[in-house]
N, CA, C and O of each residue as an XYZ file, in Angstrom:
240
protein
N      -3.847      3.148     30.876
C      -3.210      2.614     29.686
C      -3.724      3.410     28.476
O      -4.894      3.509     28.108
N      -2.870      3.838     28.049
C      -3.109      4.312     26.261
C      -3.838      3.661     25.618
O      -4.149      2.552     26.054
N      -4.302      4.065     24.505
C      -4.650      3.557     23.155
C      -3.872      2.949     22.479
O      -4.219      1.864     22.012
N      -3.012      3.301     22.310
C      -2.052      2.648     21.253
C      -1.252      1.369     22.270
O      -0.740      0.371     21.764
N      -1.276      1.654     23.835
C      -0.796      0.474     24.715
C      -1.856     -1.008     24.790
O      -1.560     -2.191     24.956
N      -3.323     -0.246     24.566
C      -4.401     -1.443     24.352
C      -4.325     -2.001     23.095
O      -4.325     -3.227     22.984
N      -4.230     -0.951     21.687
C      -4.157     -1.551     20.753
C      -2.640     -2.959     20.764
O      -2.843     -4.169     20.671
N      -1.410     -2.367     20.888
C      -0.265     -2.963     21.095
C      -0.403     -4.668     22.001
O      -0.037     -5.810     21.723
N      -0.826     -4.297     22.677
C      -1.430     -5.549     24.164
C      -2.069     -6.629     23.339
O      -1.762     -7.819     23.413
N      -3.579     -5.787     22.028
C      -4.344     -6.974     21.601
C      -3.453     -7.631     20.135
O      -3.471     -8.767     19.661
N      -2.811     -6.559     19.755
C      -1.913     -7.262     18.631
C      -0.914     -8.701     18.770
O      -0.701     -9.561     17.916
N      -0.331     -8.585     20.381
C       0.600     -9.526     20.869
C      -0.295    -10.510     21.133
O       0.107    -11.611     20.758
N      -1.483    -10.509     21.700
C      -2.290    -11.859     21.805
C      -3.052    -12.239     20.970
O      -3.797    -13.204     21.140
N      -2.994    -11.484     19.824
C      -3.062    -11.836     18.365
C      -2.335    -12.813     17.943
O      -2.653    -13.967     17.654
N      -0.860    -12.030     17.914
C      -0.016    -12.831     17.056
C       0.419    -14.349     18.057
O       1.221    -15.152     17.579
N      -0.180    -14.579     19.376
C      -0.146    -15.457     20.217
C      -0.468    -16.571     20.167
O       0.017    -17.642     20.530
N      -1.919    -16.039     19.362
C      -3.229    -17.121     19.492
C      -2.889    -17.661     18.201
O      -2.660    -18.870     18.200
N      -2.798    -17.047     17.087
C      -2.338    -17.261     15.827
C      -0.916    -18.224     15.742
O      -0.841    -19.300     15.148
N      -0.030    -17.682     16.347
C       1.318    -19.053     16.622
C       1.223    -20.694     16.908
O       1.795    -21.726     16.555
N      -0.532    -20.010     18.302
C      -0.102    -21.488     18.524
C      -1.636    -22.357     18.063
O      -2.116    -23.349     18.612
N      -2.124    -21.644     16.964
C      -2.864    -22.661     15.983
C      -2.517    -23.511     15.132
O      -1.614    -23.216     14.349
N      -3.138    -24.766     15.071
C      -3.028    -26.055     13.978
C      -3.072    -25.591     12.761
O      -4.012    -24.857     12.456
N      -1.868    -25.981     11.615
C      -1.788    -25.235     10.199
C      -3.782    -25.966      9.608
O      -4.455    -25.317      8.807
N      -4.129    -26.868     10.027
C      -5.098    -26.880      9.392
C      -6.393    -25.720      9.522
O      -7.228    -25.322      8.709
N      -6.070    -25.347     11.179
C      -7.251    -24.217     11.479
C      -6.806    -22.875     10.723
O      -7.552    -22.051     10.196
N      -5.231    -22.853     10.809
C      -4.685    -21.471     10.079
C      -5.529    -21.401      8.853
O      -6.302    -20.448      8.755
N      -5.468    -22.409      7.782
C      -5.941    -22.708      6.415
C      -7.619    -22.714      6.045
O      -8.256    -22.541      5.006
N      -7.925    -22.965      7.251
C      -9.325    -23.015      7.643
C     -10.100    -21.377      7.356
O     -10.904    -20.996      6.505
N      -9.404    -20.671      8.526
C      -9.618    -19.159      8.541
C      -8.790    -18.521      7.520
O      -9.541    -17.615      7.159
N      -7.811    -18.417      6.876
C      -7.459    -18.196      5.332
C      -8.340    -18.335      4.371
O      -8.253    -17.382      3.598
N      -9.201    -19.137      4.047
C     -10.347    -19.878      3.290
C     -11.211    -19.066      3.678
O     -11.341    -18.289      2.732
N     -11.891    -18.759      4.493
C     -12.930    -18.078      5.028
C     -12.221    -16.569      4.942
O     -13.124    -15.884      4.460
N     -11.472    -16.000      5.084
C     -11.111    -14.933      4.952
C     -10.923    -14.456      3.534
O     -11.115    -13.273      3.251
N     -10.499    -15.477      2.505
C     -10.821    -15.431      1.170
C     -12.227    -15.268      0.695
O     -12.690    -14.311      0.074
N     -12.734    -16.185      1.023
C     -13.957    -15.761      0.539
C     -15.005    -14.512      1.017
O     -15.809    -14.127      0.168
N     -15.014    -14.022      2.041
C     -15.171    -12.749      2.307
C     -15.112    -11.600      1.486
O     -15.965    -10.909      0.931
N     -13.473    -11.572      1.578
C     -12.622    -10.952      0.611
C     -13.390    -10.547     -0.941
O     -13.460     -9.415     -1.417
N     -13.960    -11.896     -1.586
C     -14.089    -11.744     -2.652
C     -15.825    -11.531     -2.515
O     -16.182    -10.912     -3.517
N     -16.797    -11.779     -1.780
C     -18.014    -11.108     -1.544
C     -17.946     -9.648     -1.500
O     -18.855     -9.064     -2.089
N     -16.901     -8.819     -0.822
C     -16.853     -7.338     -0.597
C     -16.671     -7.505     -2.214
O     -17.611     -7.262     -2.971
N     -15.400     -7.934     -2.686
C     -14.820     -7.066     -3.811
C     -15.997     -7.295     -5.047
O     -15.808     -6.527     -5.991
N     -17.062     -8.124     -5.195
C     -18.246     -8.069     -5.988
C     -19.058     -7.141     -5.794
O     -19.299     -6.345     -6.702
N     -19.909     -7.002     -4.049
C     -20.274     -6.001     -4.432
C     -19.903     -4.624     -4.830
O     -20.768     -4.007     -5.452
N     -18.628     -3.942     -4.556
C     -17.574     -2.680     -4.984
C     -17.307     -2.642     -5.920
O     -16.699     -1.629     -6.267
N     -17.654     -4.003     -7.228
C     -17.615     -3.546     -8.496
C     -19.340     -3.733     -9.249
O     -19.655     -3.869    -10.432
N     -20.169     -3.670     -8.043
C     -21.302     -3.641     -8.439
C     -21.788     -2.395     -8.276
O     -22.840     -2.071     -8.827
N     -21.117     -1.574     -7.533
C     -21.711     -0.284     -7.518
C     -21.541      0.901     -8.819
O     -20.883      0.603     -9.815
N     -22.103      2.044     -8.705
C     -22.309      2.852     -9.461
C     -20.936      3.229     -9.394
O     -20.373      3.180     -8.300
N     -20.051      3.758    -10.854
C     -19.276      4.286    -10.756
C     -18.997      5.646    -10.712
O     -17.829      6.032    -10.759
N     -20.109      6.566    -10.611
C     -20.683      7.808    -10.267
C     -20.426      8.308     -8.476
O     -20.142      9.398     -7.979
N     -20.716      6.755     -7.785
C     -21.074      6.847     -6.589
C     -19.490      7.142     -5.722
O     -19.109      6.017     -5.395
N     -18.569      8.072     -5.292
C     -17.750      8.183     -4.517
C     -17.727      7.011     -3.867
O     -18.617      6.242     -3.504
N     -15.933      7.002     -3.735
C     -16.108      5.512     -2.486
C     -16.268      5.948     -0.832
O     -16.435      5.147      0.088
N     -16.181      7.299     -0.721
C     -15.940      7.846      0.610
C     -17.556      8.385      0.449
O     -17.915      9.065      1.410
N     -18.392      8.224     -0.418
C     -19.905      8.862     -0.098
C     -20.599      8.257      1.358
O     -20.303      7.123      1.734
N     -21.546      9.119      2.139
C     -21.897      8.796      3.412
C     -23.020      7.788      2.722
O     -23.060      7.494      1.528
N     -23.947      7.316      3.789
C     -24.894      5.985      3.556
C     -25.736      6.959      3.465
O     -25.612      8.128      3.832
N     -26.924      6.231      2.770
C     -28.371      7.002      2.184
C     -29.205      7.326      3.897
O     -29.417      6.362      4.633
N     -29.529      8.511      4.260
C     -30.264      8.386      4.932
C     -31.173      9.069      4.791
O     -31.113     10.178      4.262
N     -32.280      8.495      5.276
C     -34.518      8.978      4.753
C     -34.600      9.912      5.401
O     -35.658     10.541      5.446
């Protein structure tokens, strides 16, 4: 099987598992996916604006 046939395979039991969830769990993980969301986007405006966004990680 391909790559793009494994990727394809996990997308459908994605959108599977996701169909046949309770709108409250949907709203649940929406919420939590929001707030995530907005932890990344604090620290990315906490960084240096000097600092490239494609710069590699500091290594010693």
């Amino acid at each position: 099987m391909s790559d793009a046939d494994a990727l394809l395979r996990r997308q459908a039991e994605w959108q599977r598992d996701r169909q046949a969830m309770s709108w409250p769990e949907k709203i649940r993980q929406a919420e939590q996916l929001r707030a995530s969301v907005e932890v990344f986007r604090r620290l990315r405006s906490q960084r240096s604006p000097a600092e490239p966004d494609d710069a590699p990680p500091d290594t010693p």
